[in-house]
C-alpha positions as CSV (number, residue, x, y, z in Angstrom):
1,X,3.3,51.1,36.0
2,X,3.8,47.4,35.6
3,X,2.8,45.9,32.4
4,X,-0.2,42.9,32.8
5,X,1.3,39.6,32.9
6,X,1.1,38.0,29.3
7,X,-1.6,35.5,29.1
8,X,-0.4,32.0,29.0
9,X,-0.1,30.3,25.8
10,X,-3.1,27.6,25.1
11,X,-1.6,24.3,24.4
12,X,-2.9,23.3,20.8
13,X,-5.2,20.9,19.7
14,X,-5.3,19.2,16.4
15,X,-7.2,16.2,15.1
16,X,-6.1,12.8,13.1
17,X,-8.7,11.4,11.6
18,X,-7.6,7.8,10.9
19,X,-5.0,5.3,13.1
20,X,-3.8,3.7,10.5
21,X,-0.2,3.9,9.7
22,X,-0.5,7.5,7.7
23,X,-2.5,8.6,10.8
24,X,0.1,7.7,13.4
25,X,2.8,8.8,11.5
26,X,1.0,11.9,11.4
27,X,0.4,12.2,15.3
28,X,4.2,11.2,15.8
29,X,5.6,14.5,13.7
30,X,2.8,16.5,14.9
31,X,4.0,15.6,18.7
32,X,7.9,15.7,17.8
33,X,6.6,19.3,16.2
34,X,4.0,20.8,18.6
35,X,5.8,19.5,22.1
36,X,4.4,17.6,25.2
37,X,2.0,20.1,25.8
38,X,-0.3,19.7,22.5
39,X,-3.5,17.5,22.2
40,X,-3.4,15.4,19.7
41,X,-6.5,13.7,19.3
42,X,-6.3,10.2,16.7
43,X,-9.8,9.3,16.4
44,X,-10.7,5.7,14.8
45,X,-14.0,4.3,13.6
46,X,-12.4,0.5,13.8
47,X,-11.4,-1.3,17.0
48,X,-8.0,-1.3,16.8
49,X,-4.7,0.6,15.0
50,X,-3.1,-0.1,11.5
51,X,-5.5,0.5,8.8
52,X,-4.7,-2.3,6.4
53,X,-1.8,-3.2,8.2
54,X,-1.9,-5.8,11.2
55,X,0.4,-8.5,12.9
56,X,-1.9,-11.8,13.6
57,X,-0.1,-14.7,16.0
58,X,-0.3,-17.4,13.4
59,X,0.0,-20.8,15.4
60,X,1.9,-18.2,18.2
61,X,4.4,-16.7,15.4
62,X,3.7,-12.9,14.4
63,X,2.9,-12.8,11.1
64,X,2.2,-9.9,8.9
65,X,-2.0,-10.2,7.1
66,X,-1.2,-7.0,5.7
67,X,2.0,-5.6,3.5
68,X,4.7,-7.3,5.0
69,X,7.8,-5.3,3.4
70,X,8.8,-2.1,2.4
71,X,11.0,-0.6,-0.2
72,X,14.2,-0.1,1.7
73,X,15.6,2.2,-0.4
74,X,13.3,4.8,0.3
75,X,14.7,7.3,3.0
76,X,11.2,7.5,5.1
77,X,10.8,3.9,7.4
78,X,14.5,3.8,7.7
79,X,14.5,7.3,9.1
80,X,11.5,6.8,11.2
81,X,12.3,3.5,12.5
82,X,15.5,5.6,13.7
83,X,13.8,8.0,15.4
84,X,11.9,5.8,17.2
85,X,14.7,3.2,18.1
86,X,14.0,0.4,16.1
87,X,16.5,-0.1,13.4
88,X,17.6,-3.4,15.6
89,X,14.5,-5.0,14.6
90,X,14.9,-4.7,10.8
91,X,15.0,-7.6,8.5
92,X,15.7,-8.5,4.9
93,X,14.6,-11.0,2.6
94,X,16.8,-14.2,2.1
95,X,18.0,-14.8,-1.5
96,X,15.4,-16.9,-2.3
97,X,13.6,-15.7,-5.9
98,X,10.0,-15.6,-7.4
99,X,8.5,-17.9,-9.8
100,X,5.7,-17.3,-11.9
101,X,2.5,-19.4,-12.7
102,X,1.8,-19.2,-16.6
103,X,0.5,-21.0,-19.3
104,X,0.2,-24.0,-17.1
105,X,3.7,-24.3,-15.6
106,X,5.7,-22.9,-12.8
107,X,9.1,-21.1,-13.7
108,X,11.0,-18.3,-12.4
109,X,9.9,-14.9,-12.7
110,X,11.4,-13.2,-15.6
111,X,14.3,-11.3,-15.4
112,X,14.9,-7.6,-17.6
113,X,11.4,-6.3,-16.9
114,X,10.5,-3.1,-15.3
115,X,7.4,-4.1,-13.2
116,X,6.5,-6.0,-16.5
117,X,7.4,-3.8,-19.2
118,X,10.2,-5.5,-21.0
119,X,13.1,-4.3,-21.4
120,X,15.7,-5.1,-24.0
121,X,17.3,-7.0,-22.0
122,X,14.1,-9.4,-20.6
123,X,14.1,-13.2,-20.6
124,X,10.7,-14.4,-21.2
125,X,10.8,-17.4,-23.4
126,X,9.7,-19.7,-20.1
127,X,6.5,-17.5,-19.7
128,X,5.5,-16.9,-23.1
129,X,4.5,-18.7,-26.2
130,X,6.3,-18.0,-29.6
131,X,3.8,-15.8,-30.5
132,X,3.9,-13.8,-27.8
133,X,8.3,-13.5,-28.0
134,X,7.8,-12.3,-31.3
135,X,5.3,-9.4,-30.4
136,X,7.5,-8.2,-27.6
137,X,10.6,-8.4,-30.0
138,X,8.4,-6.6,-32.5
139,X,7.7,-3.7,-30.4
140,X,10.5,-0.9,-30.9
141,X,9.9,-0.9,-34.6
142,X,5.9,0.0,-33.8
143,X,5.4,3.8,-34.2
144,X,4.8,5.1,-31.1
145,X,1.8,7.6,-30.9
146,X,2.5,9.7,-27.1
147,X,1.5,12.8,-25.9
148,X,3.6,14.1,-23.4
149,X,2.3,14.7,-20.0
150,X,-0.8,12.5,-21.0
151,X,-1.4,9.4,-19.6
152,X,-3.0,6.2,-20.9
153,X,-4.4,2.8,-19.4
154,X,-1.0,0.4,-18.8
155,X,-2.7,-2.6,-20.1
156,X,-4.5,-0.9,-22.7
157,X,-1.1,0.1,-24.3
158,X,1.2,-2.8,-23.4
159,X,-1.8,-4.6,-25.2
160,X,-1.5,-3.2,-28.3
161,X,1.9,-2.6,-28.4
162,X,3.7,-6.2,-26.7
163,X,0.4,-8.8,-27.3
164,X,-1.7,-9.7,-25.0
165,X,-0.1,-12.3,-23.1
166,X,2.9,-10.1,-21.7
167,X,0.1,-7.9,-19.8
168,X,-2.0,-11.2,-18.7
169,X,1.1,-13.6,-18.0
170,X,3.5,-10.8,-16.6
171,X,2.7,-7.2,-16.0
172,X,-0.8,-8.0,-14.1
173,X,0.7,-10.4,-11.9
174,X,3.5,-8.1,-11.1
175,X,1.4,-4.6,-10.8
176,X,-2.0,-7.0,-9.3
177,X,-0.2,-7.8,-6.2
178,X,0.3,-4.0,-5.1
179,X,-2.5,-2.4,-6.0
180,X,-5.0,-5.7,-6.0
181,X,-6.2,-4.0,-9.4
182,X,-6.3,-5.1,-13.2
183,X,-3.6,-3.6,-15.1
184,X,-6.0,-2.9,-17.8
185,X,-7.4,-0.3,-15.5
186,X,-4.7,1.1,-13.8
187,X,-3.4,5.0,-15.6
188,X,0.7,4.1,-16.9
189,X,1.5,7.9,-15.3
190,X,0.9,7.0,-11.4
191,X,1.6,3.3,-11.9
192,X,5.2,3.7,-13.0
193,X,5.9,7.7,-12.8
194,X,9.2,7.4,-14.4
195,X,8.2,5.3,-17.5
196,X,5.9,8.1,-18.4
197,X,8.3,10.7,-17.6
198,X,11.3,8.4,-20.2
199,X,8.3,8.8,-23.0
200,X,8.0,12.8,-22.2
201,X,11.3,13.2,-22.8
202,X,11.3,11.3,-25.9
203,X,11.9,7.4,-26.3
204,X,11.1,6.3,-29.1
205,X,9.2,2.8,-27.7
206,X,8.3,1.3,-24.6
207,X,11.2,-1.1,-24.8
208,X,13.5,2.0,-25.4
209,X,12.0,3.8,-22.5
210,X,12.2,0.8,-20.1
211,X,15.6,-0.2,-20.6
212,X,17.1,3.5,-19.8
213,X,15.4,3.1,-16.3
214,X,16.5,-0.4,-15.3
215,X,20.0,-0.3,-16.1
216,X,22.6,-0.3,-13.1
217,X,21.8,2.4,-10.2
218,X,24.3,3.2,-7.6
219,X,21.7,2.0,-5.1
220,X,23.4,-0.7,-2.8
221,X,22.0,-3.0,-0.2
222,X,18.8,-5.1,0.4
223,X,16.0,-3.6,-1.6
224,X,12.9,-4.6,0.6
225,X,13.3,-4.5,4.3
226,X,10.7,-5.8,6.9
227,X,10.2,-5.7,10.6
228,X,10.9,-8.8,13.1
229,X,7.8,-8.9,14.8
230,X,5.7,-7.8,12.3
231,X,4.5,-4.2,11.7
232,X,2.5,-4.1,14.8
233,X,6.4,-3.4,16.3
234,X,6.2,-0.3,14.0
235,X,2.5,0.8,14.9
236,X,2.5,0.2,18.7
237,X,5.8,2.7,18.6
238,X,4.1,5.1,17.3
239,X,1.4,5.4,19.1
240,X,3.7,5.1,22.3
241,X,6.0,7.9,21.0
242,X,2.9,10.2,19.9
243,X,1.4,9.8,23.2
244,X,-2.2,10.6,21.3
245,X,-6.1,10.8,23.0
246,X,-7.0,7.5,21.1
247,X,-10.4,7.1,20.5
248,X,-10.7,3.8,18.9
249,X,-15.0,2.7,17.7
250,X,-15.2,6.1,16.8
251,X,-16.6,7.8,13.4
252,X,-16.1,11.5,12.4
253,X,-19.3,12.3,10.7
254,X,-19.1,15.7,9.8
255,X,-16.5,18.3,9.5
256,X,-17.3,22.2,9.8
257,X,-15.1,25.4,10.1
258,X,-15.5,27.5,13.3
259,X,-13.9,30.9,14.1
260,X,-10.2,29.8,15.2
261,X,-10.4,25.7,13.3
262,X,-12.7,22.8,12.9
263,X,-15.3,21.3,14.8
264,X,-15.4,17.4,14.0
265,X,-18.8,15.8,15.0
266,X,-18.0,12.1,16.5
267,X,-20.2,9.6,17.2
268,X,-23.4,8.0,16.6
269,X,-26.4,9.9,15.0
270,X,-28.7,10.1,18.3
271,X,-26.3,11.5,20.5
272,X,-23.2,13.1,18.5
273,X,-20.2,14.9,20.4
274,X,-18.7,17.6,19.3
275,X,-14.6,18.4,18.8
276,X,-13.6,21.6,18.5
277,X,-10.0,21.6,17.5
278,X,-6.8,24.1,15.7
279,X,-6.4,21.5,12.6
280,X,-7.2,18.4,11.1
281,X,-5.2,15.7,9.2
282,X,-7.6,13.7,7.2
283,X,-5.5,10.0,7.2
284,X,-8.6,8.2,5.6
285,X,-9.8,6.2,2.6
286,X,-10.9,8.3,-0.4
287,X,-14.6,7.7,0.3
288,X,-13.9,8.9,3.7
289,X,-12.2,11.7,2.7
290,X,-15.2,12.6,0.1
291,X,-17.6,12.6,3.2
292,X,-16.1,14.6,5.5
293,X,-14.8,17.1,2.4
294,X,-18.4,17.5,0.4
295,X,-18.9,20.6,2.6
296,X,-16.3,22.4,3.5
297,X,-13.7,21.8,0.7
298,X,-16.6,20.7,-2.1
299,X,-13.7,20.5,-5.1
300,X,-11.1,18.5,-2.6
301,X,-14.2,15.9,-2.0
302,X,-14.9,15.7,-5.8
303,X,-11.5,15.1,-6.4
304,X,-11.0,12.2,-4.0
305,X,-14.9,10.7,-5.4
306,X,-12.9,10.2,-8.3
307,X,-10.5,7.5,-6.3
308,X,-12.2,3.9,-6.3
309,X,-11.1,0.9,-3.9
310,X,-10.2,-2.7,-4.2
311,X,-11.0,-5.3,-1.6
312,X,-8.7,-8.2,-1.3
313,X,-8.4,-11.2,1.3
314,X,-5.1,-12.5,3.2
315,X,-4.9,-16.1,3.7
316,X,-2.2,-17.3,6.3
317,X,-1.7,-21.1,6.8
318,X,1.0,-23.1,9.0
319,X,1.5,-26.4,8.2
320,X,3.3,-29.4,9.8
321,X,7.0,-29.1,8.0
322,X,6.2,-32.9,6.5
323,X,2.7,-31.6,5.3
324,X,4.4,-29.1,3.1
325,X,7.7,-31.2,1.7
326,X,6.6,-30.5,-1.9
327,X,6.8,-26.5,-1.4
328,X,9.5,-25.3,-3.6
329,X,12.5,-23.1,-2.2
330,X,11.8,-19.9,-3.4
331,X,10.3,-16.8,-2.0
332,X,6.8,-17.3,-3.4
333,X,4.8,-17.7,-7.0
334,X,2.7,-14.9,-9.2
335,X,-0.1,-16.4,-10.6
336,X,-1.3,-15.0,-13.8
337,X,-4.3,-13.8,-15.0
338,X,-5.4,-16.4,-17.3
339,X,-4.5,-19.1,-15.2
340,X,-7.4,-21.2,-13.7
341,X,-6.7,-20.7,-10.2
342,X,-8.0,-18.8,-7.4
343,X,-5.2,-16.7,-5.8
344,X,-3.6,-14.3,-7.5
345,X,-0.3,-14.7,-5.0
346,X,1.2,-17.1,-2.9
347,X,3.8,-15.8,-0.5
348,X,6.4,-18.8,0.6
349,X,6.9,-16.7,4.6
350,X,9.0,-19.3,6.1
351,X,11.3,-19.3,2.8
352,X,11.2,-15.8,2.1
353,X,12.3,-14.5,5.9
354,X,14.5,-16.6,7.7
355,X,13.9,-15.2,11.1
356,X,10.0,-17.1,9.8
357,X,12.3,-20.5,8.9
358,X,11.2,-23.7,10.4
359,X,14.0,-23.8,12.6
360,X,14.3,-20.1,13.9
361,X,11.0,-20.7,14.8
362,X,8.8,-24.2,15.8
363,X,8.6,-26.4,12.9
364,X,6.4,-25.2,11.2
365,X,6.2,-23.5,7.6
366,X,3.8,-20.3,7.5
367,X,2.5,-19.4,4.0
368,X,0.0,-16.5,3.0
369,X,-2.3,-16.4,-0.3
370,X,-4.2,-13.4,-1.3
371,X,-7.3,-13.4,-3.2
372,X,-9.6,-10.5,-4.9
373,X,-8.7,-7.9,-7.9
374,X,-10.3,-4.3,-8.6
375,X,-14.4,-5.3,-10.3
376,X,-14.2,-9.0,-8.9
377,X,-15.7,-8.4,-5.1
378,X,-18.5,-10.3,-5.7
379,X,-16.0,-13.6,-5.8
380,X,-14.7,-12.9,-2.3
381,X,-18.5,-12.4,-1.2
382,X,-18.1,-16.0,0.6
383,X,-17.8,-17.2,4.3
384,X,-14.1,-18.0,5.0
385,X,-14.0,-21.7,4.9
386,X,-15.0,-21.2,1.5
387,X,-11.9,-19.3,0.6
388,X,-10.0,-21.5,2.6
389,X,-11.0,-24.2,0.6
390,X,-10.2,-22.6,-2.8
391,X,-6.3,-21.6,-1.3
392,X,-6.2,-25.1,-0.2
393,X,-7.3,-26.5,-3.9
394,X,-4.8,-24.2,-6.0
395,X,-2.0,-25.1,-3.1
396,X,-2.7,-28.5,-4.3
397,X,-2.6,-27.8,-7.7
398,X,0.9,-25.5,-7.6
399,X,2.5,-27.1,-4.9
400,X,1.0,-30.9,-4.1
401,X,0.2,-29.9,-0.7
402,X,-3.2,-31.9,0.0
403,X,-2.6,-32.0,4.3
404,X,-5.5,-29.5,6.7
405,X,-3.1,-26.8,8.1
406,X,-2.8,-26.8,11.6
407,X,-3.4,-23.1,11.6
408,X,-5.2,-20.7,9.4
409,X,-6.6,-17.0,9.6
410,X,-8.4,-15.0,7.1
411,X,-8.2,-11.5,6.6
412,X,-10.5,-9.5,4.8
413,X,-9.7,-6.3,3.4
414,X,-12.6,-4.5,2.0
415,X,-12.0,-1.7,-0.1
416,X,-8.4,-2.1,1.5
417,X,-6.6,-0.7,-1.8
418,X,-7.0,2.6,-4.0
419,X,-6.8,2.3,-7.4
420,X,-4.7,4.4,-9.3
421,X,-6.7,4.9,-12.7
422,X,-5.9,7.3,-15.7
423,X,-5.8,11.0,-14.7
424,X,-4.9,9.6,-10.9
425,X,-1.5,12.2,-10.6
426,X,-4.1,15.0,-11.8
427,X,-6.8,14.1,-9.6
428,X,-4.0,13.8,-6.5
429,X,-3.1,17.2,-7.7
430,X,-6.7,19.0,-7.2
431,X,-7.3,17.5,-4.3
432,X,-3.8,18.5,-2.9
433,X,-4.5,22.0,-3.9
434,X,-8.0,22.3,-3.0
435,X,-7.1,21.3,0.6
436,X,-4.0,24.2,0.7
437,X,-6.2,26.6,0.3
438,X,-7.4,25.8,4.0
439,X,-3.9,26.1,6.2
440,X,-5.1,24.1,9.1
441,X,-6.0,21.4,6.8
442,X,-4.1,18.6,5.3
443,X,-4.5,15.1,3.9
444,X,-2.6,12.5,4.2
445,X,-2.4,8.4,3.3
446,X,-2.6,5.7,0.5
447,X,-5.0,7.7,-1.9
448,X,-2.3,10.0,-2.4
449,X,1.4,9.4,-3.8
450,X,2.0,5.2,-3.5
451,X,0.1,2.3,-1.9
452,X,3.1,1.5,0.0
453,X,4.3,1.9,3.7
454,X,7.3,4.6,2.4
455,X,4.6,6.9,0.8
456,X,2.4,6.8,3.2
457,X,4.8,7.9,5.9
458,X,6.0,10.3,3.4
459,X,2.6,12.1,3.3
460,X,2.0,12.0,6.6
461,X,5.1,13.6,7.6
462,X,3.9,16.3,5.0
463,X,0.5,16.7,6.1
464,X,1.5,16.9,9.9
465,X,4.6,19.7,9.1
466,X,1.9,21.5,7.2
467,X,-0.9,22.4,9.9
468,X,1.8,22.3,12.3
469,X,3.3,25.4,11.3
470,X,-0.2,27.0,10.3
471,X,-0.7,26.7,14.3
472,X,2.3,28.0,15.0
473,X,2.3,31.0,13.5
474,X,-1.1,31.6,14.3
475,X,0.1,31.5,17.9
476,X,2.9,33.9,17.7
């Protein structure tokens, strides 16, 4: 007697929740993973791809409103833009260096600091007064009171052991332009890992701890890369090679555990859909993430309460090459804390990428500003001509530049940054193992392990691998 035919195998179907770079990085391993024949639904409560990421034509160039570089260093973009063809279109910096806006003056950005926290070897008598030299030089011989595996408030402790002014003139500028956050408030264990880690194992100061980490590396090559094109070159590759259902204008309102996965409810309130689906990866702001977890994963959605968000704005500007004569050749200026300015960045574009220079391109310079720290929403709570004016007032001040631009765009980012306060690795950690405990569940995204592109792509990767193999095996 002939056994019965085996049944054909159902194609799976798992959920992203979130098209921003995390979220179609996650769709992109889940379809190398799963094959052609999987669903892989990305849905989107915004209009378009790229989270906090997005390529605007500024006076027809692409320009990046976003990040606009990664660390090149780190193995993931490399390796993805491999995969997907596109290591042609990867750029580097030119030479051009940083300056610094303190105590009144413009000078280069100091040198022997690791993101702020001098080292031995730092130069920063053109940023600081006397006073504050002699407070960083006093530090080694302060006793230092660490508990290992603790973790403290950066600027709380570079405070009281360096003075104030190397946290206001040099660490928040530095550590304010990733994180668009006070340093005061950011937790020294997830804001720079390995310092912690050189205190656990047993230097004696901060000084002492920071100089063992910034001495020579065998690392070689360029150590920020970018993409010519902008990252929309990235995003739109993705989303070609991950061949997804995107549903962009949608919201996942609920989340809820059925028999064999999850049922996501889409949709407005009057008239929600249902989506019944294998797995989910959650590629979403904290907040988000604390929704859609408060029922079904209640200690994973406490967890992720505990993350708060910064908003920041982008300002982009081209200007007539005349117009901008008295912008200095270097690859942008820090502006620090106690300086009476606006911004808290201005990125040189046309200087700092030469496929952006005048004369690879039109004539024209392209510059971006960015405005807005952790706490100080309420100052970006104004119409943009209004911030538009205050970029144009502090370019006067830093730069002379007095001439309209002949193009601008604003870009808001509202909550656009996670904040990585004290306790942030430990929080990361029970939300991480709170979600394991559900194998067709993962999380993925900037909340998690590094605001940057690298990290996120790292996660996803993760997060997709994860519930990828939980459907598999429950397949065979």
């Amino acid at each position: 007697m002939t056994a019965p035919a085996a049944a054909a195998a159902v194609a799976p179907v798992v959920a992203v929740v979130g098209a921003g770079v995390s979220g179609l990085a996650a769709a992109h391993r889940l379809r190398t993973l799963l094959g052609a024949a999987a669903r892989i639904v990305v849905c989107e409560r915004a209009s378009r791809t790229g989270g906090v990421l997005r390529t605007v034509d500024l006076a027809g160039v692409a320009v990046d409103v976003g990040a606009e570089a990664f660390l090149a260093r780190r193995p993931e973009v490399p390796a993805l833009l491999a995969e997907l063809g596109l290591t042609g279109r990867v750029v580097h910096p030119t030479t051009a260096v940083a300056s610094i806006r303190a105590g009144g003056r413009t000078g280069p950005l100091p040198t022997g600091t690791l993101l702020g926290v001098p080292t031995g070897a730092a130069r920063l008598d053109g940023v600081l007064t006397a006073r504050g030299l002699a407070a960083v030089a006093a530090e080694p011989t302060l006793p230092l009171d660490w508990e290992p595996g603790g973790d403290v408030a950066l600027g709380g402790m570079l405070r009281a052991r360096f003075g104030p002014e190397i946290v206001d003139r040099v660490a928040d500028p530095l550590l304010g332009g990733v994180y668009a956050g006070r340093v005061d408030t950011l937790g020294l264990r997830a804001t720079i890992p390995a310092l912690a880690a050189a205190l656990d194992a047993g230097a004696a100061s901060l000084t002492e701890a920071a100089s063992g980490l910034a001495g020579p590396t065998a690392a070689t090559g360029p150590v920020f890369g970018g993409l010519d094109g902008g990252y929309r070159v990235l995003l739109d590759a993705l989303t070609a090679a991950a061949r997804p259902e995107l549903r962009l204008d949608t919201t996942v309102r609920s989340l809820s555990r059925t028999p064999t996965g999850w049922r996501l409810t889409l949709g407005p309130v009057p008239a929600p859909e249902h989506l019944d689906v294998d797995a989910v990866v959650l590629a979403v702001p904290a907040p988000a993430a604390r929704k859609l977890l408060a029922d079904v994963v209640p200690a994973a959605a406490a967890a992720a309460g505990r993350i708060e968000l910064a908003s920041s704005v982008v300002v982009a500007m081209a200007y007539r090459a005349v117009d901008a004569a008295g912008l200095p050749a270097t690859s942008g200026v820090l502006v620090a804390a106690d300086e009476p300015l606006s911004i808290k960045a201005a990125t040189h574009t046309s200087t700092k990428w030469g496929h952006l220079a005048p004369d690879a391109t039109d004539g024209l310079v392209r510059l971006r500003a960015s405005l807005g720290r952790f706490g100080e929403a309420a100052t970006l709570q104004v119409d943009d001509a209004a911030l538009v004016v205050r970029v144009r007032a502090d370019l006067a001040a830093l730069h002379g530049i007095t001439a309209a631009p002949a193009a601008v765009h604003v870009q808001r980012w509202g909550g656009g940054l996670p904040q990585y306060a004290v306790g942030h690795v430990a929080t990361v950690a029970t939300l991480e193992a709170a979600v394991a405990a559900e194998p067709r569940l993962a999380v993925a995204g900037s909340a998690l392990h590094g605001v940057g592109v690298p990290a996120c792509i790292g996660t996803a990767r993760a997060a997709a691998e994860r519930v990828a193999a939980a459907v598999t095996a429950a397949a065979s």
